[in-house]
C-alpha positions as CSV (number, residue, x, y, z in Angstrom):
1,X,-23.4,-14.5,-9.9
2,X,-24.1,-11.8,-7.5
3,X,-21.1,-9.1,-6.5
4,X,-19.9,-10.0,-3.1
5,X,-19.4,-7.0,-0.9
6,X,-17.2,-8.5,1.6
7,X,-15.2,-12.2,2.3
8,X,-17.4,-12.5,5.2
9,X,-20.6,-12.9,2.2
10,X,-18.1,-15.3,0.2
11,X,-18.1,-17.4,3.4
12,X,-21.4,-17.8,4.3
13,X,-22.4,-18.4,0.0
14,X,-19.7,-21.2,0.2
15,X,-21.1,-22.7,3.4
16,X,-24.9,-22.5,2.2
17,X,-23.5,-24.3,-0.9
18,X,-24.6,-21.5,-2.5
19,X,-21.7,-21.2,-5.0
20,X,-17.6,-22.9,-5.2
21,X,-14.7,-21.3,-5.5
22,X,-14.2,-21.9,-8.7
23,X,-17.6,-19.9,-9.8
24,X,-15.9,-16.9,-7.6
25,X,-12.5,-17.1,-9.6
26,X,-14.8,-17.7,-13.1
27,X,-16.9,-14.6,-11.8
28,X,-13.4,-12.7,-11.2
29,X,-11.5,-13.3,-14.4
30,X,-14.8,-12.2,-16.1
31,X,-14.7,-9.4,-14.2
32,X,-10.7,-8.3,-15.1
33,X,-11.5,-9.3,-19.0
34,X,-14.2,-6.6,-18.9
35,X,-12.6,-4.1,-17.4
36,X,-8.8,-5.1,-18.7
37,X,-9.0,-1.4,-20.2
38,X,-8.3,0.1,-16.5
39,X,-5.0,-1.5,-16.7
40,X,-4.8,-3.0,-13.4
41,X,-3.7,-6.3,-13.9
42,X,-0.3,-7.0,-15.7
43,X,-0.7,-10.9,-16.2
44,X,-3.6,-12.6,-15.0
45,X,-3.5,-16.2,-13.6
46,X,-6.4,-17.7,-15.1
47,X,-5.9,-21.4,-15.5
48,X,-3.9,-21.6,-12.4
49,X,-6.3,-19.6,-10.6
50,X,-8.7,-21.8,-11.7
51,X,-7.4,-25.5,-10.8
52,X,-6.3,-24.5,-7.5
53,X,-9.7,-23.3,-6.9
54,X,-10.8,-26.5,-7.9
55,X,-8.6,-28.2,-5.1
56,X,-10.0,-25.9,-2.5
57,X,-13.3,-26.8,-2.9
58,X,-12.4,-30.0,-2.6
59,X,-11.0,-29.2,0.6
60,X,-14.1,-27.3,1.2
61,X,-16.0,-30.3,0.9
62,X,-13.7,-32.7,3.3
63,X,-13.7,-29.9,5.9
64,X,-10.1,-29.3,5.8
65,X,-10.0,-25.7,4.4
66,X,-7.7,-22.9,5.4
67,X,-9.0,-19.8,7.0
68,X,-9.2,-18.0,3.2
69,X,-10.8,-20.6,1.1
70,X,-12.2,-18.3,-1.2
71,X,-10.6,-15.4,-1.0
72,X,-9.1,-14.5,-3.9
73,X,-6.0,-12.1,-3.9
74,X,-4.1,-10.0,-6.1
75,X,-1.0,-9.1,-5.5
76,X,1.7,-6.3,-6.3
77,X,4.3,-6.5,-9.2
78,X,7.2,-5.7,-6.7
79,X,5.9,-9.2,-4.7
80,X,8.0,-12.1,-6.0
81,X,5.5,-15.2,-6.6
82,X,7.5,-18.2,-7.6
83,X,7.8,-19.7,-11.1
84,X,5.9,-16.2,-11.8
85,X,7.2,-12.7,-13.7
86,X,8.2,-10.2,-11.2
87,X,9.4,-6.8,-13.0
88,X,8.5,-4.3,-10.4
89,X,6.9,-3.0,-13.9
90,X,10.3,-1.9,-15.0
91,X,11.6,-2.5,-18.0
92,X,15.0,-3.7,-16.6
93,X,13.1,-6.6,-15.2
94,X,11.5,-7.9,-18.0
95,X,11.9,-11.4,-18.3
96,X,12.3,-11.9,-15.1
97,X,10.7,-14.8,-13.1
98,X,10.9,-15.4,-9.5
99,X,12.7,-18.1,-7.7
100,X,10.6,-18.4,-4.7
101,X,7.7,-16.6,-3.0
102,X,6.9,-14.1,-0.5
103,X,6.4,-15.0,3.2
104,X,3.6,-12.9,3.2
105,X,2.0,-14.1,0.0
106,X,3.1,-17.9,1.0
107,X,1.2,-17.7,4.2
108,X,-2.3,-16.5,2.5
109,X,-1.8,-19.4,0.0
110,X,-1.3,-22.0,3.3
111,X,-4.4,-20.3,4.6
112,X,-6.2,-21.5,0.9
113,X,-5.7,-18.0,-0.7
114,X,-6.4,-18.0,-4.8
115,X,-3.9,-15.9,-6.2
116,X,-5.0,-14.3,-9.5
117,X,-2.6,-12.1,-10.8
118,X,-0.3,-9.5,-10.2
119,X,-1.2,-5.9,-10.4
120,X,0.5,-2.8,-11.9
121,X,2.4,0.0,-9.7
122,X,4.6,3.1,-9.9
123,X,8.1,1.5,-11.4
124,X,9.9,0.1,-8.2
125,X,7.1,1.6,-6.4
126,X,7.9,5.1,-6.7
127,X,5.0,7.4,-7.6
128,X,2.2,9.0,-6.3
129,X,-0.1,8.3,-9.3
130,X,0.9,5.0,-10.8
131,X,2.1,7.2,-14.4
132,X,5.5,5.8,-14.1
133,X,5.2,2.0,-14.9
134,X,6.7,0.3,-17.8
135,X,3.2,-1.4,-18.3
136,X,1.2,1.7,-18.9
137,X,-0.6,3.9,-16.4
138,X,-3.6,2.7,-14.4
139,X,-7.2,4.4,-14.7
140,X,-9.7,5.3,-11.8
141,X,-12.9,2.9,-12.5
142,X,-14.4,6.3,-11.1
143,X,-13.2,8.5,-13.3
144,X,-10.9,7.0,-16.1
145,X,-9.3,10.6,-15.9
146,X,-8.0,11.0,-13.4
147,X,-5.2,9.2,-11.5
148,X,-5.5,5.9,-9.1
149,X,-2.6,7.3,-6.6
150,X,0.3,5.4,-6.2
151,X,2.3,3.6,-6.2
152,X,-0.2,0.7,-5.0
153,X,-2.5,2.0,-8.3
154,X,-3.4,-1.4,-9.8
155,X,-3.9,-3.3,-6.3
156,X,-6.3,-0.3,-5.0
157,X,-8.2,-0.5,-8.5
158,X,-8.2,-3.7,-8.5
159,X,-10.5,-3.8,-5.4
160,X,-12.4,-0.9,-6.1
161,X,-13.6,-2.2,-9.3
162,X,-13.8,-5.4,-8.1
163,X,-11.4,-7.6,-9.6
164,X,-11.1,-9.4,-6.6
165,X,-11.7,-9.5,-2.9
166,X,-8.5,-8.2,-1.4
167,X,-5.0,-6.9,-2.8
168,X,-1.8,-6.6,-1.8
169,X,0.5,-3.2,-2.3
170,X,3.5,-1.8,-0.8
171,X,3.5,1.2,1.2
172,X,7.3,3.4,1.7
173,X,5.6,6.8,2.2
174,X,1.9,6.4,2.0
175,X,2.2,3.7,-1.4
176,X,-1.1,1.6,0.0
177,X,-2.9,4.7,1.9
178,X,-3.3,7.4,-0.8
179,X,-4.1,4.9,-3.5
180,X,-6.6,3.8,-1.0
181,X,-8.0,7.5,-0.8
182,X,-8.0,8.6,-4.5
183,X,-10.2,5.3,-5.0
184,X,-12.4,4.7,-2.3
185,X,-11.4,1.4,-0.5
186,X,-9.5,0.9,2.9
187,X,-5.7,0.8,3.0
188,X,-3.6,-0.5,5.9
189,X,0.3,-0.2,6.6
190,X,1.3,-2.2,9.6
191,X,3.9,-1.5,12.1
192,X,7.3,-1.7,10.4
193,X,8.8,-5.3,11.2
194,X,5.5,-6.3,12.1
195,X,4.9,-7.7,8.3
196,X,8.1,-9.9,6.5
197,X,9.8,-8.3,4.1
198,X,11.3,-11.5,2.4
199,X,10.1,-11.8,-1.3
200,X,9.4,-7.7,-1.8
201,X,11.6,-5.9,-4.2
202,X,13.4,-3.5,-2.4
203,X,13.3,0.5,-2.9
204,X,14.0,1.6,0.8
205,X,14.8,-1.1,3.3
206,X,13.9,1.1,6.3
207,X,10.9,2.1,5.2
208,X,8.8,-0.8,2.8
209,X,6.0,-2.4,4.0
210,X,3.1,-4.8,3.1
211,X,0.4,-3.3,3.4
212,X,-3.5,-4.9,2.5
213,X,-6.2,-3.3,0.3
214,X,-9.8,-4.0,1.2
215,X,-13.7,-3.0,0.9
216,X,-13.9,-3.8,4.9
217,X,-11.9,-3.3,7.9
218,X,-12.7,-7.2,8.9
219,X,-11.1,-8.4,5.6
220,X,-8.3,-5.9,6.1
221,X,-7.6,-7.3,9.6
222,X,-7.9,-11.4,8.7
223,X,-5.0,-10.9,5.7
224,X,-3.0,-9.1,8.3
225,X,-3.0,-11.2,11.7
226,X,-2.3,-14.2,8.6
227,X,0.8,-11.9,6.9
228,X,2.3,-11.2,10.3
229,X,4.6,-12.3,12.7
230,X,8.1,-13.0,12.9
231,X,10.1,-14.7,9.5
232,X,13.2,-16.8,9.8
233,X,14.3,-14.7,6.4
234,X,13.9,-11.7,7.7
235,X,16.5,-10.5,10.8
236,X,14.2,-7.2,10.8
237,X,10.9,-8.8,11.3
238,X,9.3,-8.6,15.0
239,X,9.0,-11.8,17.4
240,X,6.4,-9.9,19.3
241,X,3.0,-12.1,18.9
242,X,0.4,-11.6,16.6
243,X,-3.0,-11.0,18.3
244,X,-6.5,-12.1,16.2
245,X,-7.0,-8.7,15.1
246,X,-10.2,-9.8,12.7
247,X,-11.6,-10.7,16.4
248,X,-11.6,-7.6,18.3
249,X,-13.0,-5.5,16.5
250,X,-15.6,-4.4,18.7
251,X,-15.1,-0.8,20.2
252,X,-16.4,0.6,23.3
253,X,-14.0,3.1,24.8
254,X,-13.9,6.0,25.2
255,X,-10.7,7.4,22.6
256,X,-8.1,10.2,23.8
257,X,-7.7,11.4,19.6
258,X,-5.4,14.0,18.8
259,X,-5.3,15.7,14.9
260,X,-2.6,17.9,14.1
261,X,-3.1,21.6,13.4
262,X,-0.4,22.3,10.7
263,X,-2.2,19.6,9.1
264,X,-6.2,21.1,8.9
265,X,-4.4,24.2,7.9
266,X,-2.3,23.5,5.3
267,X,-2.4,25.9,2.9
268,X,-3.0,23.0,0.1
269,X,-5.4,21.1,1.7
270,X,-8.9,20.7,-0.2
271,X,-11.7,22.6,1.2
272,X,-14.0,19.2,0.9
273,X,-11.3,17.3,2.5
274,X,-10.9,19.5,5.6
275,X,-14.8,20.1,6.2
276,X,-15.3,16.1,5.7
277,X,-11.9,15.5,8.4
278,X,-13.3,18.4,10.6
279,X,-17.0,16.5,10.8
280,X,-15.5,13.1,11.8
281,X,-14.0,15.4,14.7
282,X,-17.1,16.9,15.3
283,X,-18.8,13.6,15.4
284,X,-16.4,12.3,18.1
285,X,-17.0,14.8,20.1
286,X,-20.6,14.3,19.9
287,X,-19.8,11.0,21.1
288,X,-18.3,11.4,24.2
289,X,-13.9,11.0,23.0
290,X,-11.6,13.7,23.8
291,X,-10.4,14.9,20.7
292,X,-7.7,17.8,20.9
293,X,-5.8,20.3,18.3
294,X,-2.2,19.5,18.6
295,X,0.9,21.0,17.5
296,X,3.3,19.1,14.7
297,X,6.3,21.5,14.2
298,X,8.1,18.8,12.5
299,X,5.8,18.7,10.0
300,X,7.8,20.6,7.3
301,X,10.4,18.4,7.8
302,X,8.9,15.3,7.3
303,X,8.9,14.9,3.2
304,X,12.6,16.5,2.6
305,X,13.7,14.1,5.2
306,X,11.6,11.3,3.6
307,X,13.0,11.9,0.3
308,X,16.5,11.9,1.2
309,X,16.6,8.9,3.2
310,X,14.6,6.8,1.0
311,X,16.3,8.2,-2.2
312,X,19.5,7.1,-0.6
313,X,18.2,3.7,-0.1
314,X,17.3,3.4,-3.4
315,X,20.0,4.3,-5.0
316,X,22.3,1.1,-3.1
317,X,19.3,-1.3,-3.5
318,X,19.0,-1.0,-7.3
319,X,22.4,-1.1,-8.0
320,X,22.3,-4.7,-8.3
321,X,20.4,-4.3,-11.7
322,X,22.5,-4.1,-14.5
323,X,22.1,-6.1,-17.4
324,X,24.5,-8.8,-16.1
325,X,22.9,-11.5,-14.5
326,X,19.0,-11.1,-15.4
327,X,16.9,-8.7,-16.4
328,X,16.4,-5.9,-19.5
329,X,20.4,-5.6,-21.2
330,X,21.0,-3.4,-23.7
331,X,21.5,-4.4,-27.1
332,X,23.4,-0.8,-28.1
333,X,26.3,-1.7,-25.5
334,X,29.6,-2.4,-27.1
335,X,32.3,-2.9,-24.2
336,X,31.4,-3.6,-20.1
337,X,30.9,-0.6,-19.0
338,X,28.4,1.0,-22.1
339,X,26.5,-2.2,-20.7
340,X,26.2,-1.3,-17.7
341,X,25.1,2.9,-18.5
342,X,23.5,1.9,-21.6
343,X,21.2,-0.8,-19.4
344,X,20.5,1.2,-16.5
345,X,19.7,4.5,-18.8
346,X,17.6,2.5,-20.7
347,X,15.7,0.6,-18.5
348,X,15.1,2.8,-15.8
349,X,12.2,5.0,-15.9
350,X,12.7,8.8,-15.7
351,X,11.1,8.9,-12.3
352,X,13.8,6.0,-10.9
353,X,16.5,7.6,-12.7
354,X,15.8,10.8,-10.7
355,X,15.8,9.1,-7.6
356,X,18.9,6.8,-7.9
357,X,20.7,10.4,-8.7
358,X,19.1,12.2,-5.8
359,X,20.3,9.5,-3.4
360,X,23.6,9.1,-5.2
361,X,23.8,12.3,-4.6
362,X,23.0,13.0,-1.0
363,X,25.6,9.7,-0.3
364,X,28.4,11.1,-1.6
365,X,31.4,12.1,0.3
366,X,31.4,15.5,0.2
367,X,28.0,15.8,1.2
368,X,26.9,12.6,3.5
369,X,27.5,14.4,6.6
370,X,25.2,17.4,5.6
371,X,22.3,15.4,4.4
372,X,22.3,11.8,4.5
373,X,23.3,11.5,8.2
374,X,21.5,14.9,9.4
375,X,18.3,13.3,7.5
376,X,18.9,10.3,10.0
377,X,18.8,12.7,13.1
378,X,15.6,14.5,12.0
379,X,14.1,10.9,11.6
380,X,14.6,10.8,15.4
381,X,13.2,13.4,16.4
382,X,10.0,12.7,14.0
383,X,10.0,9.5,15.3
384,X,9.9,10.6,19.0
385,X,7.7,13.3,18.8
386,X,5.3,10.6,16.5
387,X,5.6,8.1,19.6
388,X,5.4,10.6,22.2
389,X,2.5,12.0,21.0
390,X,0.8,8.4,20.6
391,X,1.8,8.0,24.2
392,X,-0.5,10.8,25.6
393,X,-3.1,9.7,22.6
394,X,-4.7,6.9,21.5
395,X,-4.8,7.9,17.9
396,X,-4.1,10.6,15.4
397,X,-6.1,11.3,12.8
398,X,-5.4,13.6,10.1
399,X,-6.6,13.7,6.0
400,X,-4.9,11.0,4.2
401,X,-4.1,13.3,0.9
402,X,-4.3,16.8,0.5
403,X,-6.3,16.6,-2.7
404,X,-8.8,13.8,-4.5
405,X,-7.5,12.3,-7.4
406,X,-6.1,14.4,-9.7
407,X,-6.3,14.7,-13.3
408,X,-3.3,12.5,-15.7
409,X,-0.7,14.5,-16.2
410,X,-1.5,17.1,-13.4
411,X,1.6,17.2,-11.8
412,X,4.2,15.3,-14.4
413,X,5.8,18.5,-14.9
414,X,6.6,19.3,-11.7
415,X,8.3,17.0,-9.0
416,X,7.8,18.7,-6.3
417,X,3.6,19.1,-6.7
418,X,3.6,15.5,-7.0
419,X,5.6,14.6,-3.7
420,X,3.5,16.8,-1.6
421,X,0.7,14.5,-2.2
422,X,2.7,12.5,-0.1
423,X,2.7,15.2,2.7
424,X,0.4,13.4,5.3
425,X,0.9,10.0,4.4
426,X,5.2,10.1,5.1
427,X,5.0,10.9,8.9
428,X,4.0,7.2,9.8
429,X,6.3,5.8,7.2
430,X,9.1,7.8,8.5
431,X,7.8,7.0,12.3
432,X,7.1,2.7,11.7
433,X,4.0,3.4,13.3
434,X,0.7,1.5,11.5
435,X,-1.5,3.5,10.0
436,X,-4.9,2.9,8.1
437,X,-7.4,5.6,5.2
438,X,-10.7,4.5,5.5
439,X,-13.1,6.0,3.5
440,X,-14.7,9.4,4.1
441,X,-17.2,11.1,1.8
442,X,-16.7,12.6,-1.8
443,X,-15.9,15.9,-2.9
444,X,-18.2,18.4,-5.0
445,X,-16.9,15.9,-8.3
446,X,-17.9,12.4,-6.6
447,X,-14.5,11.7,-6.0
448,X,-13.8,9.6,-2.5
449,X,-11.8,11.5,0.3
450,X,-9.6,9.1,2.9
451,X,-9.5,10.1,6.5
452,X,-6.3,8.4,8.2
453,X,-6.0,7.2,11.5
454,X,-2.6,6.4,13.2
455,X,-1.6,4.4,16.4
456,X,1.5,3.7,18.0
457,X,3.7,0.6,17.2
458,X,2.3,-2.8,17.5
459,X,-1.6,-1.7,17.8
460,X,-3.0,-2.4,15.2
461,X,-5.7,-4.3,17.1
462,X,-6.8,-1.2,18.5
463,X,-6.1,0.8,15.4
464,X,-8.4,-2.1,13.4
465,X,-11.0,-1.5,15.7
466,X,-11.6,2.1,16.2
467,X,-11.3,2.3,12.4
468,X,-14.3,-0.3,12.8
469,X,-16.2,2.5,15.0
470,X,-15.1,5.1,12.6
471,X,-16.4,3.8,8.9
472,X,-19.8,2.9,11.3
473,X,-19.8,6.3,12.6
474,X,-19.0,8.0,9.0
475,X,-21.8,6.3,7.5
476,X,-24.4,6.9,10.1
């Protein structure tokens, strides 16, 4: 069977009755068997996969199909897929299976979605390289030594070595974006709200999202206009409609752009990565948009505010596990409360344990007031300045990492070098605003470089479509 490039391929091969669904999950599973070595994949849904297939095509064949009959999706372990293991690939979930599914995931599967399996991540979805799960770290199908970003490692993996057609990550800080730079594919975070948060595993409330992994920006755009829109579960999810973003993607206009200068000339930014941003700026010039140097001041702000806030958030939400109702419990404990330090010591990895003291930490009473609740003010102003900007401009556009993928065990020793890799991805998280990395050449070592583009709340029409205009223009 041959690769398919796109959904849009898969449709037209299933309408010339050139293959079934249930070839393209056969073709799929072979796929994830050959390549199981990458670790991307944490349990695999073959024989389910399989006999819903089946079912589609026979809905295929009675003309009743959904809009994603033959699509076929893997999805994050922090996405809770009923009568399925969720772990968040912790170990203090193990065992753990879901007692219903996510909105988002549940709407692809009433559009005829194949769900194959779920995919591995940074523990509780906090990483930058995907070298913190409890399944085993993930390996670059470009260059098995180096890291896949994180936390969204398996999912991006997953569609860059083509294990199926689209996947499903998480995105807090840039979770969906980088991944989607270190290995080449597209990554999309929506508007916060604009996506349900109903069935995710939480590590920061105010910040998660669902965000889509992809090969093209028309695949991107279909799973999202399907994910979104407003969820009776979720008080925090937007009634604002959902526009047919997979629809208008044609791009005419002529784009106000703005980049940020603190950005080009960070002092850690990869040459490759700021001669292959600087080009796509050159390029738009050439093309008629007004593209401008603007100033970000807030810019060194944006991680230690990042990491405060969402450290604090994580810190309340995983409280809940601790050996009593579900999950890992330790088998040293000896009276309640060993249980509950012996479980949470023990099941936690060192990365989560870091975190959950960090934003212990910065909520306790003494010092609330001087970081928790100033970290809340600085938000503001990022996320007014961020808005404000977007008002003047159409887009921003910025480099989506400050390095390609780096090498295992790069940055384990050292904290700090591996949150800066979050650098440019945080200021949209921190902001709500959508945000996209499309590809954007290699560096000198054939790895991919991601350029990211940002819009203001709610447009991600407009953001889907001038990313259209950009991957055209990149490749030209």
């Amino acid at each position: 069977m041959e690769k398919f490039s796109s959904f849009e391929e898969i449709q037209k091969s299933l309408e010339n009755r050139e293959t079934d669904c249930q070839s393209i999950v056969r073709y799929y599973l072979s796929n994830i068997q050959t390549k199981a070595h990458l670790n991307a994949f944490v349990e695999v849904y073959g024989p389910s996969a399989l006999a819903r297939a089946a079912w589609v095509d026979e809905k295929l064949a009675s003309g009743k199909a959904g809009k994603l009959a033959g699509m076929v999706i893997g999805i994050k372990d922090v996405l809770c897929y009923a009568g399925h293991e969720s772990n968040a690939s912790s170990k203090i979930l193990q065992g753990y299976e879901a007692q219903f599914t996510t909105t988002a995931i549940q709407r692809l599967i009433d559009e005829d979605a194949i769900i194959i399996g779920r995919l591995n991540c940074d523990e509780f979805g906090m990483g930058s390289s995907n070298e913190n799960s409890a399944h085993g770290k993930v390996l670059n199908a470009l260059d098995e030594s180096r890291v896949p970003g994180g936390s969204s490692g398996g999912s991006a993996v997953a569609v860059q070595a083509n294990l199926c057609t689209v996947a499903l990550g998480t995105d807090t800080g840039g979770s969906v974006r980088q991944p989607a730079a270190f290995t080449g594919v597209i990554g999309s975070k929506p508007t916060y709200s604009r996506v349900s948060r109903w069935g995710l595993i939480a590590y920061a409330s105010s910040f998660d999202t669902i965000g889509v992994f992809s090969r093209t920006i028309r695949d991107n755009a279909l799973v999202m206009e399907i994910m979104a829109g407003h969820d009776e579960f979720d008080s925090t999810s937007s009634r604002k409609p959902v526009l047919p973003y997979s629809q208008l993607l044609h791009f005419e206009k002529r784009a106000k752009v703005a980049y940020l200068k603190e950005s080009i000339e960070s002092p850690i930014l990869q040459p490759e990565i700021k001669a292959n941003t600087l080009s796509v700026l050159d390029k738009l010039k050439e093309e008629g948009h007004i593209v401008e140097e603007v100033e970000f001041p807030l810019l060194e702000y944006i991680l230690p505010t990042y990491y405060i806030l969402t450290t604090a958030e994580a810190s309340s939400n995983l409280s809940r596990f601790d050996g009593v109702k579900y999950g890992y419990r330790s088998p040293n404990a000896h009276n309640l409360e060993s249980m509950y330090k012996k479980t949470r010591s023990e099941g936690f990895g060192d990365e989560v344990k870091r975190r959950i003291m960090l934003g212990t930490f910065v909520l306790s009473a003494s010092y609330y007031d001087a970081y928790f609740t100033k970290a809340q003010k600085v938000r503001r102003l990022i996320k007014d300045f961020t808005e404000n900007l977007l008002n003047d401009f159409d887009y921003i556009i910025m480099p989506t990492t400050p390095s390609t993928a780096f090498k295992f065990g790069e940055h384990s020793e050292d904290p700090v070098a591996m949150y800066l890799e979050d650098l440019f991805t945080v200021q949209a998280s921190v902001s709500g605003v959508p945000a996209i990395s499309i590809p954007n050449g290699q560096d000198k070592e054939g790895m991919p470089i991601g350029l990211q583009v940002m819009a203001n709340s709610f447009k991600e029409a407009e953001l889907y479509a001038f990313s259209n205009y950009l991957v055209n223009l990149i490749s030209k």
